[in-house]
C-alpha positions in Angstrom: -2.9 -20.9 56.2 -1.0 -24.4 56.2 2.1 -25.7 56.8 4.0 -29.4 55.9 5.8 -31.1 59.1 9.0 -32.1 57.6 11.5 -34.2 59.0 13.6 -32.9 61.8 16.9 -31.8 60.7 19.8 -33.0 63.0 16.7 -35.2 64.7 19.7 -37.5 65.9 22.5 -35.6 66.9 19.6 -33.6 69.2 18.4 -37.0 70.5 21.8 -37.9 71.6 22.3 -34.5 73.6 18.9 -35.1 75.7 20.3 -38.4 76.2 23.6 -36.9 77.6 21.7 -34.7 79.3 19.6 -37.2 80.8 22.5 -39.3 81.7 24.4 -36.3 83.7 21.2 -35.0 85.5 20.2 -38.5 87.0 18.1 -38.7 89.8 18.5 -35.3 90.8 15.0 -33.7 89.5 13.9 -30.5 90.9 9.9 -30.2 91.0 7.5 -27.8 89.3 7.0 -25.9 92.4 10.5 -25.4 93.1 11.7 -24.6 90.2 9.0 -22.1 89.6 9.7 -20.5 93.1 13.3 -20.6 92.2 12.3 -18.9 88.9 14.3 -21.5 86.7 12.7 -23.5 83.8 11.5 -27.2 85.0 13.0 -29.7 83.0 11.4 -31.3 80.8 10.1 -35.0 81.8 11.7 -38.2 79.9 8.2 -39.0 78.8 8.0 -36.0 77.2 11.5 -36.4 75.0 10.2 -39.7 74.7 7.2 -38.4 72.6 9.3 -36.3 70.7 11.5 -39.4 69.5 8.3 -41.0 68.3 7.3 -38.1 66.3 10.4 -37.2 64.8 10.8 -41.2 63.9 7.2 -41.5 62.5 8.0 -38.1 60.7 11.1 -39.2 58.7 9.5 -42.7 57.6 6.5 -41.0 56.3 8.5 -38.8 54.5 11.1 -42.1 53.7 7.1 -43.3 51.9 6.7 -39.9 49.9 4.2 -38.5 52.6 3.7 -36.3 55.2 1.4 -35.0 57.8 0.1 -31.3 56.5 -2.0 -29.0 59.0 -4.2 -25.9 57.9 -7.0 -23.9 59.8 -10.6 -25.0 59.1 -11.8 -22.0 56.4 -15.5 -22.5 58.5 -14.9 -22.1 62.1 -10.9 -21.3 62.5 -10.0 -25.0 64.3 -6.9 -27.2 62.9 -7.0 -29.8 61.0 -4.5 -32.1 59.7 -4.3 -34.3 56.9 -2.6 -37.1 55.1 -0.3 -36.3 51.9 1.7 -37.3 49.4 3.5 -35.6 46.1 0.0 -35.3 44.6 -2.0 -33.6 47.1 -4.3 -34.7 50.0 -4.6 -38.7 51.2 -7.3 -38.4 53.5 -8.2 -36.4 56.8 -6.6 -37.2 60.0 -8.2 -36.8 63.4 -6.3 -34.6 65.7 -6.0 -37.1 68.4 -4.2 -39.8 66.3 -1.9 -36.8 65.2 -0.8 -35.9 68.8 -0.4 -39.4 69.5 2.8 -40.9 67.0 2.3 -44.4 68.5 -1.7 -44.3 67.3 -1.3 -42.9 64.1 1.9 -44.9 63.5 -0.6 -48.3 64.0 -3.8 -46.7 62.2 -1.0 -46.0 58.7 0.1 -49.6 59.4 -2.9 -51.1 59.0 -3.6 -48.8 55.7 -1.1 -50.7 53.7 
C-alpha cells in the first residue's frame, strides 16, 4: 500500500481562515484541561498551523520541481517509509524524521541541487 502527498487544494484560502481565526480568538485560549473537562475540542496551537504552512509550502514547490514525497508500508516488518519521487519513479529514500520536519527536509533537498 502507498499513497503520493499532493499539493493541498485550496492550501491558501484555508491558511487565510486559521489566520482569521487566529486573529478573532486572540488571547483568549482555553487549556487542555479545561477544555477536556468542558468536553469541547482544544484548539489547536499556532505552532501547530504553523507546521502545517511549512508542509503545504514545501509540498507545492516539490511538486512546482516534478516531485513529491511518496509513503508505502515496509513489505518486511509493516513500518512506513517514505521516499523521494519524480515522473519516473523513486529518487531516493527519505528518513521519517526529515519527513515530519518540512524545515529539515526543505534544507537537506536544498543542498541536493
Amino acid at each position: 500500500m502507498s499513497f503520493d502527498v499532493s499539493p493541498i487544494a485550496g492550501s491558501l484560502s484555508a491558511a487565510s481562515a486559521v489566520d482569521r481565526a487566529r486573529i478573532t480568538r486572540g488571547s483568549d485560549k482555553a487549556s487542555y484541561a479545561e477544555s477536556a473537562t468542558q468536553g469541547s475540542t482544544p484548539p489547536i496551537p499556532a505552532e501547530v498551523w504553523d507546521q502545517v504552512g511549512a508542509a503545504a509550502r514545501l509540498a507545492e514547490n516539490l511538486h512546482a520541481e516534478g516531485r513529491g514525497v511518496r509513503f508505502d508500508v515496509h513489505k518486511l516488518d509493516g513500518g512506513v517509509v517514505a521516499s523521494l519521487v519524480d515522473e519516473s519513479g523513486l529518487l531516493r529514500p527519505l528518513l521519517l524524521e526529515d519527513v515530519v520536519d518540512p524545515a529539515r527536509l526543505n534544507r537537506k533537498l536544498g543542498t541536493e541541487q
